[in-house]
Backbone as JSON, one array per atom type, in Angstrom:
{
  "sequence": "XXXXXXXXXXXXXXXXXXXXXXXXXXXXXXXXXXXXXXXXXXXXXXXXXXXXXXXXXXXXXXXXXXXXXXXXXXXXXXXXXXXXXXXXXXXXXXXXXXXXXXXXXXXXXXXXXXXXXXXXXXXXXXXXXXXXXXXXXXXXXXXXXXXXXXXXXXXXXXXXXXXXXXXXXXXXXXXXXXXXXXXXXXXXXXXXXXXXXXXXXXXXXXXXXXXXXXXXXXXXXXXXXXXXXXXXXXXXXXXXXXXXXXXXXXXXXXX",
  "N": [[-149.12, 27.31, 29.34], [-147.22, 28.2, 30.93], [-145.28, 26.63, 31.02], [-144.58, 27.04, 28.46], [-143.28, 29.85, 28.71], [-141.64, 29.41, 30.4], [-139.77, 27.41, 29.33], [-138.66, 29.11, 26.89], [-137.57, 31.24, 28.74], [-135.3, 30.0, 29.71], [-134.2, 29.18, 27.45], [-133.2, 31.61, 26.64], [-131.83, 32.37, 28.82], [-129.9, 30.32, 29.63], [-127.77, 30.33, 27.99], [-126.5, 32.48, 28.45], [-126.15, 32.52, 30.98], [-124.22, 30.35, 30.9], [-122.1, 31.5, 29.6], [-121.09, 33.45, 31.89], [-120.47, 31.52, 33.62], [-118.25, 30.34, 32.97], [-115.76, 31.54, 33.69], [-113.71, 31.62, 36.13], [-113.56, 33.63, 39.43], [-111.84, 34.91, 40.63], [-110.25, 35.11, 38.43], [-111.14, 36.93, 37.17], [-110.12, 39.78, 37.65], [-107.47, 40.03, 36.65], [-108.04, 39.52, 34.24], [-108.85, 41.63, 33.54], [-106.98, 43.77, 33.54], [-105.86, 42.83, 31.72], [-104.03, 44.29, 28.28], [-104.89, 43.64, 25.85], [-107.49, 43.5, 26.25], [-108.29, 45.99, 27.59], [-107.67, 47.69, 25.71], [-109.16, 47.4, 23.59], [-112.05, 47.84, 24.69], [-111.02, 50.51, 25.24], [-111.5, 51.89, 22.59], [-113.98, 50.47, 21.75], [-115.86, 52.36, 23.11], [-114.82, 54.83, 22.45], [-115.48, 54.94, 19.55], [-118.42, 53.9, 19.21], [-119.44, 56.05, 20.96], [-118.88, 58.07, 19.57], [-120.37, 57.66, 16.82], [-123.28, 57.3, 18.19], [-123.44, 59.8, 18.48], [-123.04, 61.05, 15.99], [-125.09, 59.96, 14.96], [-127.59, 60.89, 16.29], [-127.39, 63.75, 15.86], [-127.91, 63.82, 13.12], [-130.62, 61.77, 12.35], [-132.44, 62.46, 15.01], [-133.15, 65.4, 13.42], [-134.58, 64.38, 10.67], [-136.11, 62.26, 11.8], [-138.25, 64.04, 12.6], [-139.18, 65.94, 10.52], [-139.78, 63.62, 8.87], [-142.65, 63.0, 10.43], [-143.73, 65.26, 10.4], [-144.38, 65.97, 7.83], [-145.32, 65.36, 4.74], [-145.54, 64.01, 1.76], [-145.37, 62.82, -1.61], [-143.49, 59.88, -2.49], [-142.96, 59.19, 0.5], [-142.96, 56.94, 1.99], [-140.95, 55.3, 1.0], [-139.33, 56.46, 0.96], [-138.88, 56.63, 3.76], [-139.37, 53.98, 4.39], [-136.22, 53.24, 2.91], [-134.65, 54.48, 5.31], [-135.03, 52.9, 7.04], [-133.66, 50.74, 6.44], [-131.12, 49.85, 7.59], [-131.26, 48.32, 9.74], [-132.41, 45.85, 9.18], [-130.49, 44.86, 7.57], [-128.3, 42.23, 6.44], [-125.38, 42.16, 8.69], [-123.09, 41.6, 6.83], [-123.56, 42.09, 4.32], [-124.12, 45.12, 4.35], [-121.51, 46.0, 5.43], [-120.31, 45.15, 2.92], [-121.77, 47.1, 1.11], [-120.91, 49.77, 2.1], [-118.07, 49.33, 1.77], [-117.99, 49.43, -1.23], [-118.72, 51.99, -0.9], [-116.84, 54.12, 0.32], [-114.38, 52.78, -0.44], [-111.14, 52.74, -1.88], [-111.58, 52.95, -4.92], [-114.37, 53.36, -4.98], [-117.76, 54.76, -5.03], [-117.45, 57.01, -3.57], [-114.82, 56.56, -3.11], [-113.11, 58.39, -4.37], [-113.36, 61.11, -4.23], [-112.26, 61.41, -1.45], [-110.06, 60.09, -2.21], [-107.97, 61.69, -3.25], [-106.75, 63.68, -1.74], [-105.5, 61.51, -0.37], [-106.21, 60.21, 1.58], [-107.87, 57.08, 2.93], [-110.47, 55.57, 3.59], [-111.49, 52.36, 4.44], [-110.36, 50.26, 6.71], [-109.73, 52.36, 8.7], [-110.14, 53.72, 11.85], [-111.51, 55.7, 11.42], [-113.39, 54.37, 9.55], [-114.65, 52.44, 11.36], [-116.51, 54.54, 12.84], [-118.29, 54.97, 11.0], [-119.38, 52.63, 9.91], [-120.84, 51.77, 12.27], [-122.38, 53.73, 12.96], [-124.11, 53.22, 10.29], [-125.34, 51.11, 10.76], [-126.26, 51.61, 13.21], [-127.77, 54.02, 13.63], [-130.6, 53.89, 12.76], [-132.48, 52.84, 15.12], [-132.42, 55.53, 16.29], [-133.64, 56.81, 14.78], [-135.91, 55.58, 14.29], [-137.23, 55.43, 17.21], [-137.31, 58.07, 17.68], [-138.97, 59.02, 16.2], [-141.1, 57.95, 17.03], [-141.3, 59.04, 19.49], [-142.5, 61.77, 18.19], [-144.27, 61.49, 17.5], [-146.44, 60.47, 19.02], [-146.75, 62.59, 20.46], [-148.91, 66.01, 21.73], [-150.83, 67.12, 19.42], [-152.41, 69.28, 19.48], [-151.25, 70.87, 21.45], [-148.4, 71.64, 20.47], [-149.72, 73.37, 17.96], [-150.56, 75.02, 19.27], [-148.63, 76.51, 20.06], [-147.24, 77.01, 18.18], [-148.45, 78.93, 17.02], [-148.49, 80.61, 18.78], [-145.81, 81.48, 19.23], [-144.6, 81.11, 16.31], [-142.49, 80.51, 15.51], [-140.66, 78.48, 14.02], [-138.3, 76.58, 14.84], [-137.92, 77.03, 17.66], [-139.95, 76.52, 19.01], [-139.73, 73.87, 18.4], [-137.39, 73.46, 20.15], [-138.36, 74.66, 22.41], [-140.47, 73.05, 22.95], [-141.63, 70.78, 21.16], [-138.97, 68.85, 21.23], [-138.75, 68.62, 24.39], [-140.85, 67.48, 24.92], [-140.59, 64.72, 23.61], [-138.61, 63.68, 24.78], [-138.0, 61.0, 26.55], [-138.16, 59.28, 24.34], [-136.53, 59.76, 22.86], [-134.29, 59.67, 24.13], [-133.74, 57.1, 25.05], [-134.32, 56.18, 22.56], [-131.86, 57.1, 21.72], [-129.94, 55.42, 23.55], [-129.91, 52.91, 23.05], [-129.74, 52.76, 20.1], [-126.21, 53.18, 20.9], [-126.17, 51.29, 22.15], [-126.59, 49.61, 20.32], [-124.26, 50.03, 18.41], [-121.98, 49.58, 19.72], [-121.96, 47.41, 20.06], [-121.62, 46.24, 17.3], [-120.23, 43.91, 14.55], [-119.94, 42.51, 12.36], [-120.51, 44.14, 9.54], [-118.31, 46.18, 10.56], [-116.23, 44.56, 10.55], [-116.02, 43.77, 7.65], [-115.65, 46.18, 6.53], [-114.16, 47.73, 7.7], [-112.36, 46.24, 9.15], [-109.73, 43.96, 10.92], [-108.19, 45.19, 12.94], [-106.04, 45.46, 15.28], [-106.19, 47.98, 17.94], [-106.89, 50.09, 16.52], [-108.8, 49.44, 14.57], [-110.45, 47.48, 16.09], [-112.77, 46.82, 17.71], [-114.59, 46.15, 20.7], [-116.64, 43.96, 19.76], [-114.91, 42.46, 17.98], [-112.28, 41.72, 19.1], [-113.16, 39.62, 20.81], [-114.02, 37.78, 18.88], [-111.16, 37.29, 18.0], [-109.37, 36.51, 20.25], [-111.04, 34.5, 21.2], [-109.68, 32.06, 19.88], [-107.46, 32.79, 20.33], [-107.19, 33.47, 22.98], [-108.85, 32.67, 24.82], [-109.91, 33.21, 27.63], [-109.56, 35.65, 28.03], [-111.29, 36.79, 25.77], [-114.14, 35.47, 26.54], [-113.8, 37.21, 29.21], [-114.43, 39.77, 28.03], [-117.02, 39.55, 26.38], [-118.77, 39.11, 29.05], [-118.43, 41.73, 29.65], [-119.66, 43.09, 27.45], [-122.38, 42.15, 28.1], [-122.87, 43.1, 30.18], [-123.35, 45.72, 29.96], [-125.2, 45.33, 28.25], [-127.62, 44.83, 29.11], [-127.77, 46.32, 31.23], [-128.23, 48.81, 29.82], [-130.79, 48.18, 28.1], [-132.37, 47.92, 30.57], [-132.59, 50.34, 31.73], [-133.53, 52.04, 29.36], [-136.38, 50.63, 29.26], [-137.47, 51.43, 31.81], [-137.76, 53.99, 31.36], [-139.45, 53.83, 29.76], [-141.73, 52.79, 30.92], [-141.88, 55.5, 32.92], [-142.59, 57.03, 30.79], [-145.33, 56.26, 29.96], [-146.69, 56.03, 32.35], [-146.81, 58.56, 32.78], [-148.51, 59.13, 30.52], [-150.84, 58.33, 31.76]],
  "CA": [[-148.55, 28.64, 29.14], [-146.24, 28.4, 32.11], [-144.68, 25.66, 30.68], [-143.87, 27.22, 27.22], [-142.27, 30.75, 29.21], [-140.12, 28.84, 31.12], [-138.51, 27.25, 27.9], [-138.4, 30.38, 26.54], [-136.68, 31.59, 29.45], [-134.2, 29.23, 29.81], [-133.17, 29.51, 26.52], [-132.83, 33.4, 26.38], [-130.8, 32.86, 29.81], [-128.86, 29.5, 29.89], [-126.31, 30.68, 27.0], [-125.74, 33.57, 29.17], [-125.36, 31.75, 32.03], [-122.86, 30.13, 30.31], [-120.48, 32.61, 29.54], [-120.32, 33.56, 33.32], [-119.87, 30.34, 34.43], [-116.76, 29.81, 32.13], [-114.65, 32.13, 34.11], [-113.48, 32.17, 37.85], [-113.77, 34.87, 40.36], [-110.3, 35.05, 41.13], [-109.61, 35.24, 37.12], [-111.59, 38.64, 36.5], [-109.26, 41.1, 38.15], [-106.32, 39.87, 35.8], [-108.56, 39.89, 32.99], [-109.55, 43.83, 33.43], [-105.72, 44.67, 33.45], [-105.21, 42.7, 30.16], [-103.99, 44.91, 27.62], [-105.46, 43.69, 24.7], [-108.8, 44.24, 26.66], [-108.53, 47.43, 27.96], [-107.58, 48.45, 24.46], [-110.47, 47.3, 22.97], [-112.84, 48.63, 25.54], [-111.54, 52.3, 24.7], [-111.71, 52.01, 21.37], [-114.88, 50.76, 21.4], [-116.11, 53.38, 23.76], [-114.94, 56.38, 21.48], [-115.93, 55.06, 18.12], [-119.49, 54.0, 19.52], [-119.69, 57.37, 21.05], [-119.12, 58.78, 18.1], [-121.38, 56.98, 16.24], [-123.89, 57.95, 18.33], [-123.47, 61.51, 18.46], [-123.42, 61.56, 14.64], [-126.73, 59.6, 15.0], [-128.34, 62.0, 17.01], [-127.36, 64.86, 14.81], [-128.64, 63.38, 11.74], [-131.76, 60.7, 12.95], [-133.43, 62.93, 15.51], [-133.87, 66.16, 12.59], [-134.91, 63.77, 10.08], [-137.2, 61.57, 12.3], [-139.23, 65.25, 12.82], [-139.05, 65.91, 9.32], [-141.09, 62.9, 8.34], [-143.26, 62.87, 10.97], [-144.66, 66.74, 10.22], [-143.95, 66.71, 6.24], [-145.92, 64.6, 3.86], [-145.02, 64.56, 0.04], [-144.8, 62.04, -2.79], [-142.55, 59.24, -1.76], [-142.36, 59.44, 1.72], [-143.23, 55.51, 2.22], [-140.25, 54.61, 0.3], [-137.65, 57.12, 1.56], [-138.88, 56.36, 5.04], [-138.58, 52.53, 4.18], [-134.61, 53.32, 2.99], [-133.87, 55.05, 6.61], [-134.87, 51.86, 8.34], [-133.52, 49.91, 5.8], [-129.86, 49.27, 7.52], [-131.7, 47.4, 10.81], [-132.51, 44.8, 8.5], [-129.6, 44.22, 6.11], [-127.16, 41.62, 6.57], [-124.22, 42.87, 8.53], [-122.5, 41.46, 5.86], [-124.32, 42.74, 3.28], [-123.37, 46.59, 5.49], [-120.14, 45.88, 4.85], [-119.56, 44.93, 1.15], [-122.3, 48.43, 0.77], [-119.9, 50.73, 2.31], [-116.76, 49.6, 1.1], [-118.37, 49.96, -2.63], [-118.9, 53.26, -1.52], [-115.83, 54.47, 0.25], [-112.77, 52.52, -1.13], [-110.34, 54.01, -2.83], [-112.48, 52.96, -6.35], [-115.74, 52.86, -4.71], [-118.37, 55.54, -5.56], [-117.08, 57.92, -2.96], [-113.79, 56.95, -2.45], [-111.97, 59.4, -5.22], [-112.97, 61.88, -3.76], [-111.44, 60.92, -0.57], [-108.4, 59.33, -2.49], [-107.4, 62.71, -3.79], [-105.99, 63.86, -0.38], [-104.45, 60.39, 0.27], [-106.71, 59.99, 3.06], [-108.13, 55.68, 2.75], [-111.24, 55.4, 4.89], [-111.36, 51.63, 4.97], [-109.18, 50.08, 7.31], [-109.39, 53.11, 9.67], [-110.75, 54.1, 12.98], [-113.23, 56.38, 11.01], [-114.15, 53.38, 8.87], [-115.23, 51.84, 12.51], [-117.49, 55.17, 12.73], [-119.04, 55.05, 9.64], [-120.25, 51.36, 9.69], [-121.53, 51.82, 13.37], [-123.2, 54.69, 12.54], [-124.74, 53.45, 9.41], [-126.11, 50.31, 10.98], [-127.15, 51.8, 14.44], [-128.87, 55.34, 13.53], [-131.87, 53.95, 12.42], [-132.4, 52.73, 16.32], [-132.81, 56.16, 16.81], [-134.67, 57.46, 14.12], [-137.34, 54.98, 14.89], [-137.94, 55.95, 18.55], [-137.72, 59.81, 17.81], [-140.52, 59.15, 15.27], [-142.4, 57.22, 17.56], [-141.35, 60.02, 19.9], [-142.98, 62.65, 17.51], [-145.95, 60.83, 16.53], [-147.19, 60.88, 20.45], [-147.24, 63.94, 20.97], [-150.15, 66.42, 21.75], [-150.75, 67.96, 18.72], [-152.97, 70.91, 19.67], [-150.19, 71.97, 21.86], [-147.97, 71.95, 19.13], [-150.17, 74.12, 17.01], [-151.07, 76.47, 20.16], [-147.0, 77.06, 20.79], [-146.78, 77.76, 16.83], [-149.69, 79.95, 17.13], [-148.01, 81.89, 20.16], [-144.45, 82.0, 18.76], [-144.29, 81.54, 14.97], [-141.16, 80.18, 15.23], [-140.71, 76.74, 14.08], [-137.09, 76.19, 15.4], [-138.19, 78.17, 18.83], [-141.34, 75.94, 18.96], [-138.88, 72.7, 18.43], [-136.21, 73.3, 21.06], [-138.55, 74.65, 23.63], [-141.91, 72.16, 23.11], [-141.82, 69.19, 20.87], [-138.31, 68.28, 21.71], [-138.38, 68.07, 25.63], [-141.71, 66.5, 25.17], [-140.41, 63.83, 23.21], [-137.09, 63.59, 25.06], [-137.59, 60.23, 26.69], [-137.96, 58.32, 23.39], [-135.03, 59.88, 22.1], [-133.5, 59.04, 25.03], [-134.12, 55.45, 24.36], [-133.01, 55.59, 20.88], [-130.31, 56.83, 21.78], [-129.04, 54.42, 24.54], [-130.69, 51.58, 22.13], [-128.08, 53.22, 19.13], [-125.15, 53.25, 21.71], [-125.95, 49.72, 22.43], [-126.02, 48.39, 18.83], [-122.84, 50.56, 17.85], [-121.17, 48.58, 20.92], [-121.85, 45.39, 19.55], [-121.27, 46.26, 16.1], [-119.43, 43.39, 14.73], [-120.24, 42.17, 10.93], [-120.31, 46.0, 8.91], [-117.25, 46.67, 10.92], [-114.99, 43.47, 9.8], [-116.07, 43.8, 6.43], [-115.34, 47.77, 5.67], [-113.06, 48.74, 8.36], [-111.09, 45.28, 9.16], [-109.58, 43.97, 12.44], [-106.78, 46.02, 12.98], [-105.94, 46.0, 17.21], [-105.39, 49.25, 18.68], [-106.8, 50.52, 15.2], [-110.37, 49.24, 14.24], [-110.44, 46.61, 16.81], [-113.36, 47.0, 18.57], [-114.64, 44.58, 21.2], [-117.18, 42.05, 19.05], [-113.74, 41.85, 16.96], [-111.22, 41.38, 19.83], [-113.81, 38.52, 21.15], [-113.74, 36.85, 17.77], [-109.68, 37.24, 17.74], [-108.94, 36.12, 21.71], [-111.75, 33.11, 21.11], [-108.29, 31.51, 19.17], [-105.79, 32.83, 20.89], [-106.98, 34.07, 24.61], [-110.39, 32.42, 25.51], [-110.6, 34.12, 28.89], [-109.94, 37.36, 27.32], [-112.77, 36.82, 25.08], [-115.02, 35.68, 27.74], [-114.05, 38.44, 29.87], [-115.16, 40.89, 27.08], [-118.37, 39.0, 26.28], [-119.05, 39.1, 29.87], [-118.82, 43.06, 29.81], [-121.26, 43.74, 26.77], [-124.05, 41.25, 28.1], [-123.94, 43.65, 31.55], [-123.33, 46.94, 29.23], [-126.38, 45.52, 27.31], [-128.52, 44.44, 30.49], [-127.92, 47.76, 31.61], [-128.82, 49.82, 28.86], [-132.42, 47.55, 28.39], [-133.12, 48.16, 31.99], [-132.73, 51.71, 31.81], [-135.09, 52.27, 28.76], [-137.63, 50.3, 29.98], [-137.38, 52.71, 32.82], [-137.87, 55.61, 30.54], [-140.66, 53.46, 28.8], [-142.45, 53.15, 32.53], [-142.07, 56.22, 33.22], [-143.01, 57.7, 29.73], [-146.61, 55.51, 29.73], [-146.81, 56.41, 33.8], [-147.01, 60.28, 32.5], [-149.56, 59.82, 29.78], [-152.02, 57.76, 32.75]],
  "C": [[-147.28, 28.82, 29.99], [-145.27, 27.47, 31.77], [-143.99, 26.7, 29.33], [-142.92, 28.79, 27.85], [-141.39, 30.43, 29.49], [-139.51, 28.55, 30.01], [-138.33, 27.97, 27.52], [-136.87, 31.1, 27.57], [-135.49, 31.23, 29.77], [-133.27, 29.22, 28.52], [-132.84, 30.55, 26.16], [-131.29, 33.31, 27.64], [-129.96, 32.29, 30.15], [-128.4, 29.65, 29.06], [-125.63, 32.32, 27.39], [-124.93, 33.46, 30.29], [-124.2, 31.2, 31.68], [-121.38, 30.41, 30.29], [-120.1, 32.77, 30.97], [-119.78, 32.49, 33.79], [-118.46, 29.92, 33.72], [-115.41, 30.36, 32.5], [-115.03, 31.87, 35.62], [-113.31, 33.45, 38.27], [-112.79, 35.51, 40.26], [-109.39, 35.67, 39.38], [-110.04, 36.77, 36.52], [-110.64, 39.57, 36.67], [-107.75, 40.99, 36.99], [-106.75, 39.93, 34.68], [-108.66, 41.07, 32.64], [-107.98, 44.44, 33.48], [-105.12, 43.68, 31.85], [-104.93, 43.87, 29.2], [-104.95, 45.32, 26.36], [-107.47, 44.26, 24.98], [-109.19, 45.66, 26.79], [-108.0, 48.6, 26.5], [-108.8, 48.57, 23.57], [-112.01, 47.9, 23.64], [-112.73, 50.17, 24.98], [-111.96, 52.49, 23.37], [-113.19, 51.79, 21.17], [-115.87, 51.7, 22.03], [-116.21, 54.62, 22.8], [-115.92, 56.19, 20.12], [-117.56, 54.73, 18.34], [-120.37, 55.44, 20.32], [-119.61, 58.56, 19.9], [-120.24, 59.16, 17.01], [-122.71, 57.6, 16.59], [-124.36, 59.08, 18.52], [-123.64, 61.99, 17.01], [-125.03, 60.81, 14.12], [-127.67, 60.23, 14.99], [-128.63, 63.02, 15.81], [-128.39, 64.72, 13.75], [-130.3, 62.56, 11.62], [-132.82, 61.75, 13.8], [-134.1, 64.24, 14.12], [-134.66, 65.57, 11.54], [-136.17, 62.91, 10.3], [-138.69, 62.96, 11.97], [-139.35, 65.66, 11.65], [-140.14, 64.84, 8.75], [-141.87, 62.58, 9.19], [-144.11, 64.27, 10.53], [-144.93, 66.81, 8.68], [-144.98, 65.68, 5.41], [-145.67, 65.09, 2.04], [-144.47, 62.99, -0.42], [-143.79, 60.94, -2.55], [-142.22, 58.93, -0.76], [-142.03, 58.05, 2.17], [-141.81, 55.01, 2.06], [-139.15, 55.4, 1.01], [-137.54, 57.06, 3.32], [-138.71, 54.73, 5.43], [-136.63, 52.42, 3.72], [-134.03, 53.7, 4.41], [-134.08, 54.34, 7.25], [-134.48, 50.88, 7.96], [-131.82, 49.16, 6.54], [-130.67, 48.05, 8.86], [-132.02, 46.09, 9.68], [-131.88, 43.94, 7.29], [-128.83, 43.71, 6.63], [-126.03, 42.37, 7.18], [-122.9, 42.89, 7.17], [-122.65, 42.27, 4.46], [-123.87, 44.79, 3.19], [-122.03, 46.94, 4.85], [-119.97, 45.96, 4.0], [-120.31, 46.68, 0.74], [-121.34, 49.7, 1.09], [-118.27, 50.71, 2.16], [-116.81, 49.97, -0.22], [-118.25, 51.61, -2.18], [-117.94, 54.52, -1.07], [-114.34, 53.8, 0.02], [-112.36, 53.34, -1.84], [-110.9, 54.36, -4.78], [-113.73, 52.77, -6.29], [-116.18, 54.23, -5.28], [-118.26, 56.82, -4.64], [-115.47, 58.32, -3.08], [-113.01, 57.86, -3.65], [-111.72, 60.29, -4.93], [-112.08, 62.27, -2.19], [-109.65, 60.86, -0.42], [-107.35, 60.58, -2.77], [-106.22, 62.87, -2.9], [-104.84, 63.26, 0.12], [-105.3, 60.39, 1.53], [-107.87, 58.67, 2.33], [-109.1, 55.6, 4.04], [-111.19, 53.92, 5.27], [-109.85, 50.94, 5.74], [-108.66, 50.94, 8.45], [-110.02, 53.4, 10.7], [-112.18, 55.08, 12.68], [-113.84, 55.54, 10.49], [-115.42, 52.69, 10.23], [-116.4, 52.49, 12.22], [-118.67, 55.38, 12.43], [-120.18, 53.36, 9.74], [-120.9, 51.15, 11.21], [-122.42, 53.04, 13.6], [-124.73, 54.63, 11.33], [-125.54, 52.02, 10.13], [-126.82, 50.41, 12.59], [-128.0, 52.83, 14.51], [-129.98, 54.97, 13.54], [-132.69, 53.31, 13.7], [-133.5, 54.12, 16.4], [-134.01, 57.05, 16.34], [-136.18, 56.61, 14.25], [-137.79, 55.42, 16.29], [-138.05, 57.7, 18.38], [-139.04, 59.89, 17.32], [-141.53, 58.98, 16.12], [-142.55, 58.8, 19.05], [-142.63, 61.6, 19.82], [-144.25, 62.58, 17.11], [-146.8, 61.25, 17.82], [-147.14, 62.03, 20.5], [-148.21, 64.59, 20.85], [-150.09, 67.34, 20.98], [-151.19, 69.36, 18.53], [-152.04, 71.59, 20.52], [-148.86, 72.45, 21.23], [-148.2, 73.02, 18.24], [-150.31, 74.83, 17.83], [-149.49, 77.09, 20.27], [-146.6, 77.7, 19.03], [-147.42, 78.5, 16.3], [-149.18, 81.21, 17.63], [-146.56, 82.36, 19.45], [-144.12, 82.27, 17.61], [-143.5, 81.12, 14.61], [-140.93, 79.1, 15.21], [-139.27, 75.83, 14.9], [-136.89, 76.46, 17.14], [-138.91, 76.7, 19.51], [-140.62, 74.33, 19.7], [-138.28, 72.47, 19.55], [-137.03, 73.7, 22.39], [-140.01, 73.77, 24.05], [-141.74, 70.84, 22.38], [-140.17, 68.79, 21.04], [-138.28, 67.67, 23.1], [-139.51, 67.1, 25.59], [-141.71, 65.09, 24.45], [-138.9, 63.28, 24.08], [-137.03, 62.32, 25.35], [-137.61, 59.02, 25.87], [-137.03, 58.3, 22.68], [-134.23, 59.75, 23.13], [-133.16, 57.91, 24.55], [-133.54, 54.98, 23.29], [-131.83, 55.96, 21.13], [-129.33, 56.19, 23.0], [-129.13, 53.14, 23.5], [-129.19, 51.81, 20.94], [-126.51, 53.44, 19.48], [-124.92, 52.19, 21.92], [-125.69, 48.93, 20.92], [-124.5, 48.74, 18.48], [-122.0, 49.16, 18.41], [-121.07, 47.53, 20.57], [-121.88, 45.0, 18.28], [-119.99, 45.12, 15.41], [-119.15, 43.09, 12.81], [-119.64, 43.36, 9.57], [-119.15, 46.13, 9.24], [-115.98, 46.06, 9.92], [-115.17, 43.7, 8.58], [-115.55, 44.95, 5.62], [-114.0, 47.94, 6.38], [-111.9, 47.31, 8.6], [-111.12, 45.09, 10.86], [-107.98, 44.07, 12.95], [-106.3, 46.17, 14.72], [-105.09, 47.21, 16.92], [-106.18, 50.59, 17.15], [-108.63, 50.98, 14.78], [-110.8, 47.6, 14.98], [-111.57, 46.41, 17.97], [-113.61, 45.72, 19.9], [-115.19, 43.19, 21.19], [-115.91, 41.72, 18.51], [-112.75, 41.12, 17.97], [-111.77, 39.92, 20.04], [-113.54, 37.49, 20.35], [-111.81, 36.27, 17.75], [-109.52, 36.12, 19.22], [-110.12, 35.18, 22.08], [-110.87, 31.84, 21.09], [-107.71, 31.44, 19.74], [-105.32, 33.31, 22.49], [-108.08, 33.87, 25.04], [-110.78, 32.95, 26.51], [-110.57, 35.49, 28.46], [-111.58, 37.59, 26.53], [-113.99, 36.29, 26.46], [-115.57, 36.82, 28.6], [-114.95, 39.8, 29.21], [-116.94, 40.9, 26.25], [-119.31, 39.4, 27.59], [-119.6, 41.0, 30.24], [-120.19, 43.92, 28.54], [-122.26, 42.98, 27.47], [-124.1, 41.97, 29.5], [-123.95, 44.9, 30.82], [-125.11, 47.16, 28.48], [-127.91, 45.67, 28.1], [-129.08, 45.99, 30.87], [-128.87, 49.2, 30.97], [-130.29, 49.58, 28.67], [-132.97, 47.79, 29.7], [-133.41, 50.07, 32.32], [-134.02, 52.12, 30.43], [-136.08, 51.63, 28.3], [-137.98, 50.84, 31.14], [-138.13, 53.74, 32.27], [-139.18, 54.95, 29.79], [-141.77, 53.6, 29.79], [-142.73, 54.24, 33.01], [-142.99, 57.02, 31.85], [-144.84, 57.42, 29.65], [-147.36, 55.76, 31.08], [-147.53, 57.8, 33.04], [-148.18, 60.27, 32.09], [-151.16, 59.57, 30.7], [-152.11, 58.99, 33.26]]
}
């Protein structure tokens, strides 16, 4: 048993090791004032913030929704909302340019305006949105499912008010799973790479995020790419260490 972890381990952590070891000490500080880096960093900062804020919005009401509701279908329309975690990024891609290009099944109405979603900084949005939400809508659910249902029914007993009920009882008491999803949906956005290239393109300064820059400055600036590899795998570290935190603590509570 101790034998088969370790291999395990080694291969989860010597292609990480890797990457660090491929840069010098002395080489980071000139890396973090690269341009092309620190361009790609904000960019992907906003449009993954984005992303997840239109996550939220949409994923947490929805999670609560099919967790309380039952009706005809639910199996199937709750199998479509977890359906992007498991589709080809590729696959992501070719789906949402069908459906906003300028002749896709959205884009006319779009085109009217003169406003071209692929190819643009909202395109980014959109395909980091559509392949990281469901992150969150899975942990809200799971969120929603735990919970103590007689206090639920005693607070909608006392108040009446289902929106009342929501914001001041089964939300906070689910909060640290939607926490979770949503650091978890902040982290996939971030490393959104497949969906992106395919709908939105790799436009620097544009729709350039930083799996794309990596791919670009592999070619043409290997320590750049390094450097930027180097910052999601502690971005990602980070984010996993924190909700497993919130998972510790969450499982702490119910003891």
């Amino acid at each position: 048993m101790g034998l088969i972890v370790l291999t395990y381990l080694l291969f989860v952590t010597l292609p990480i090791l890797a990457v660090f070891l491929k840069i010098e000490p002395s080489q980071v500080s000139a890396q973090l004032r690269n341009a092309g880096i620190i361009e790609a960093i904000k960019l992907s900062l906003i449009t993954s913030a984005s992303a997840t804020l239109i996550a939220f919005v949409l994923a947490v009401p929805s999670a609560y929704f099919m967790v309380t509701r039952n009706f005809p279908g639910k199996t199937i329309l709750d199998t479509l909302m977890d359906l992007p975690i498991v589709l080809p990024p590729a696959v992501a891609g070719v789906a949402l340019l069908y459906t906003f290009a300028p002749k896709g099944l959205l884009g006319p109405f779009f085109n009217k305006p003169g406003f071209i979603i692929p190819g643009s900084t909202i395109a980014v949005v959109i395909a980091e949105t559509f392949v990281a939400s469901p992150f969150l809508f899975r942990s809200a659910k799971i969120g929603f499912e735990n919970m103590d249902r007689d206090v639920i029914n005693s607070a909608k007993m006392l108040s009446g008010s289902r929106l009342k009920v929501f914001l001041t009882i089964t939300f906070p008491l689910s909060i640290r799973a939607i926490i979770s999803g949503t650091m978890m949906t902040w982290a996939r956005a971030m490393g959104e790479f497949g969906a992106t290239l395919m709908f939105a393109g790799n436009i620097a300064g544009i729709t350039q995020t930083m799996p794309l820059a990596i791919y670009m400055f592999l070619y043409s600036d290997p320590l750049a790419g390094i450097m930027l590899s180097i910052i999601l795998i502690i971005i990602s570290f980070s984010i996993l260490i924190i909700v497993k935190l919130l998972d510790q603590k969450k499982f702490g509570a119910k003891k």
